[in-house]
C-alpha positions in Angstrom: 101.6 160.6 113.2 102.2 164.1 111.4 101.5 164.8 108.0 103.7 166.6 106.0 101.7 168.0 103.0 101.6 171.3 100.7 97.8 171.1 101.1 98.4 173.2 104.8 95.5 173.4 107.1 93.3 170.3 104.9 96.6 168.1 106.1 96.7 169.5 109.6 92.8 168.6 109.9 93.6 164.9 108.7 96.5 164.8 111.6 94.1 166.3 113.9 91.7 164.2 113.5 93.9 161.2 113.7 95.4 162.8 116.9 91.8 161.8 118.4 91.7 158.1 118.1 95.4 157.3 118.4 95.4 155.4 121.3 98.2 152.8 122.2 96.3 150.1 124.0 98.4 146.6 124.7 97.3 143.7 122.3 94.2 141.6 124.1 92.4 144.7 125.8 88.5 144.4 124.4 85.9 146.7 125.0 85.3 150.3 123.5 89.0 151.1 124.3 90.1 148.4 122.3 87.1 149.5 119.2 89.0 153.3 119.7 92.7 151.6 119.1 91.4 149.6 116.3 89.7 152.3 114.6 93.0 154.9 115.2 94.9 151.6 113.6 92.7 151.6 110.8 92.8 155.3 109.5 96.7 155.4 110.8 97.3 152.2 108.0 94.8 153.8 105.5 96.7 157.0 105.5 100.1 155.6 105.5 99.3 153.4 102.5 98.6 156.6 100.8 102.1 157.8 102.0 103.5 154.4 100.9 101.8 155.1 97.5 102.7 158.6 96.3 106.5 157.8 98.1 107.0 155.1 95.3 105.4 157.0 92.7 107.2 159.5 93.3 110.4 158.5 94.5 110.4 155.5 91.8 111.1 153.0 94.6 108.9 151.6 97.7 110.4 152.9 100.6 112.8 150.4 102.9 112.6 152.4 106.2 110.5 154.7 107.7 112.9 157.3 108.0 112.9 157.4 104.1 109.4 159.4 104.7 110.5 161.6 107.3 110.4 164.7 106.5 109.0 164.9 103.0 106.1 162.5 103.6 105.5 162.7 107.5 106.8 164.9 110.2 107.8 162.0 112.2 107.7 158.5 112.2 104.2 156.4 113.1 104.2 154.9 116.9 101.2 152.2 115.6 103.0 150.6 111.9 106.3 149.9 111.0 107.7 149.2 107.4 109.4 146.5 106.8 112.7 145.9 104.5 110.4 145.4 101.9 108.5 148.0 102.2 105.7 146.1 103.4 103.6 148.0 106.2 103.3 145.9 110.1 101.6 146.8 112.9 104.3 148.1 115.5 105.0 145.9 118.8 102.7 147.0 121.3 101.2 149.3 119.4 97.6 147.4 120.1 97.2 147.4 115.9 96.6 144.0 114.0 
């Protein structure tokens, strides 16, 4: 996932940093790979409920596709979550996220 933000290099150190720890691991693997997925899952869905946020703030409306974000709100769409028709956010098949 890419961040598209105004704030420049402060939103290209949050994608960075993400870029680290996203790892796409197939659901059931244990050990410290599958600690490194969950914690790349967890700071991916933290930082897209943000996104989801300020889109319907802004926008008036919850998103109803992930497109709908691309490019204002990300650079490209997130491998790990998917959004639902109801703008509800779900962990993407195979993406090794709960």
């Amino acid at each position: 996932m890419t961040l598209a933000s105004c704030a420049g290099e402060a939103a290209e150190k949050i994608a960075d940093d993400l870029s680290v720890v996203e790892v796409s691991v197939p659901a059931g693997n244990g050990g410290i790979v599958g600690e490194v997925t969950q914690q790349g899952c967890s700071l991916e869905r933290a930082s897209l409920e943000q996104i989801l946020e300020t889109f319907t703030i802004l926008e008036g409306h919850a998103p109803t596709l992930e497109t709908d974000l691309v490019p204002n709100y990300l650079r490209s769409e997130s491998v790990m979550f998917d959004i639902t028709a109801e703008g509800a956010l779900v962990p993407a098949p195979d993406s090794g996220c709960i």
